[in-house]
C-alpha positions in Angstrom: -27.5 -32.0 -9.0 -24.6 -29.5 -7.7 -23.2 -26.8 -10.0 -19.8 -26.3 -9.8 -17.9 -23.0 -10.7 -14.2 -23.8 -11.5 -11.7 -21.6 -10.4 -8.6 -20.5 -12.2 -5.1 -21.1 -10.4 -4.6 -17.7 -11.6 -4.9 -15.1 -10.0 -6.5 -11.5 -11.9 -4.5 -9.2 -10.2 -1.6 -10.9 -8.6 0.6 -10.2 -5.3 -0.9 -6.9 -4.2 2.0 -5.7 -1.5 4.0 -2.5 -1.0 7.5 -2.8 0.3 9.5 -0.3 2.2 13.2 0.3 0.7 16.0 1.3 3.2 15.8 4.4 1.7 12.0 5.2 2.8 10.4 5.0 -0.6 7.3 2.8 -0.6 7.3 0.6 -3.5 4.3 -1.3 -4.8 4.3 -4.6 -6.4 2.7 -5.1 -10.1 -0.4 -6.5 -8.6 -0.7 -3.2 -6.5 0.0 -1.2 -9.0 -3.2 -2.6 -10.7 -5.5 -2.8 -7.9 -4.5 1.1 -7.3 -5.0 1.9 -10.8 -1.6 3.7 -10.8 -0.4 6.2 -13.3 2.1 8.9 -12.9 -0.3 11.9 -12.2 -2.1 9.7 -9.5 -1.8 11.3 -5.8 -3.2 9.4 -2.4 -3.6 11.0 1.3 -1.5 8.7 3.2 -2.7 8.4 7.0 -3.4 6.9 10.2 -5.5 5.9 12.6 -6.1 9.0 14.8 -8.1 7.2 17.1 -6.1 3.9 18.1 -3.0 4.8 18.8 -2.1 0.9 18.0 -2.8 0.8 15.1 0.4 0.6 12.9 -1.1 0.1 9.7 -1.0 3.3 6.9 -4.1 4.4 4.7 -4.1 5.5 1.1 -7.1 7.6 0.2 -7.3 8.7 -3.5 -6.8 12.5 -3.6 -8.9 14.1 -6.2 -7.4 16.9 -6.8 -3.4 18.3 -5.6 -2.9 19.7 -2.3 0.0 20.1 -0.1 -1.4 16.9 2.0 -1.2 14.3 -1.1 1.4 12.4 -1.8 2.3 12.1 -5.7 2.9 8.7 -7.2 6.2 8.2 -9.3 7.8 6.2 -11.4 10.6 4.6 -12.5 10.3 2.1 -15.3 7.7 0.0 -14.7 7.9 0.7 -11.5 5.9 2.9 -9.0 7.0 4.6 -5.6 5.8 7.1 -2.9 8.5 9.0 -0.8 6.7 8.3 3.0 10.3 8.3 4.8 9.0 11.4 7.3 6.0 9.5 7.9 7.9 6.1 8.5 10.3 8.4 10.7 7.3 9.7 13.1 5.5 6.1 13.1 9.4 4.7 14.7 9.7 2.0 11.4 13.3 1.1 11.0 12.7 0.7 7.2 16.6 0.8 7.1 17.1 -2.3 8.3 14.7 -3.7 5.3 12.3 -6.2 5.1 8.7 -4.0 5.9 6.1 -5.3 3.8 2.8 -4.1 4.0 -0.3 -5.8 2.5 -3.3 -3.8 0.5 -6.6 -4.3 0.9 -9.8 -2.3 -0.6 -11.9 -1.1 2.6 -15.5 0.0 1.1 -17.9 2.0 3.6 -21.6 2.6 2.5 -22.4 5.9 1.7 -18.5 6.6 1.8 -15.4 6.3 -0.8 -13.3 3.4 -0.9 -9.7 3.6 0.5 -7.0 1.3 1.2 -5.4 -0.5 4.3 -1.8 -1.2 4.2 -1.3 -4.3 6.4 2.0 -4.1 8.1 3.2 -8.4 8.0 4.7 -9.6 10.9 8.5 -9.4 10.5 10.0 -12.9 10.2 13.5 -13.8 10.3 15.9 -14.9 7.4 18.4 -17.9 7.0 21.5 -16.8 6.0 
C-alpha cells in the first residue's frame, strides 16, 4: 500500500523575487524578505562572477560584520531595499527602463556558507 504526503497549495514562504526600480534601488518581495531573514541592521556583499564573464546574475553573501564592501539593507514601511544603482551602472542594466526582475535562490556549498543567486528572468514584452 502507497503512502501519500499531501501537499498544501500554499506556499511557506511565497514569491521570493527582487525587482529593480528605475531608480536603481533593488527591492525584494515579502517572500524574499523572509527567505533573507531581513531586518534593518542586516548587510549582504553584493557580487559577481569573476570568473565567467557571462554571467549576469548578482550574489548576496551575508556580511557578518560592517565594512566599506557591504551593502546595508533599508526600509521603508514594510518594505525592504538595497541602493545597487553603481553596480547596475558597471554591469550595463538599463533598470530605467523597468521591468528587471531577478529571482532568489539559496546556493549551499559543503564545508562553505550559504549565499544567494539572483536570477536575472528573461525580459518579456508587455501589451499595452
Amino acid at each position: 500500500m502507497i503512502k501519500f504526503d499531501i501537499k498544501s497549495p500554499q506556499d511557506k514562504v511565497g514569491v521570493v523575487k527582487a525587482s529593480v526600480h528605475k531608480n536603481g534601488k533593488l527591492g525584494f518581495s515579502a517572500g524574499a524578505a523572509k527567505l533573507l531573514d531581513l531586518d534593518k541592521d542586516k548587510r549582504f556583499y553584493v557580487a559577481t562572477n569573476a570568473e565567467d564573464s557571462e554571467d549576469k546574475n548578482l550574489y548576496l553573501l551575508e556580511a557578518k560584520e560592517i565594512d566599506e564592501k557591504s551593502f546595508k539593507v533599508n526600509k521603508a514601511g514594510q518594505y525592504y531595499y538595497m541602493r545597487i544603482r553603481h553596480i547596475l551602472d558597471e554591469m550595463g542594466v538599463d533598470y530605467r527602463q523597468g521591468g528587471i526582475i531577478y529571482d532568489i535562490v539559496t546556493v549551499q556549498q559543503l564545508d562553505e556558507e550559504k549565499y544567494y543567486k539572483l536570477i536575472k528572468r528573461k525580459a518579456t514584452s508587455r501589451k499595452e
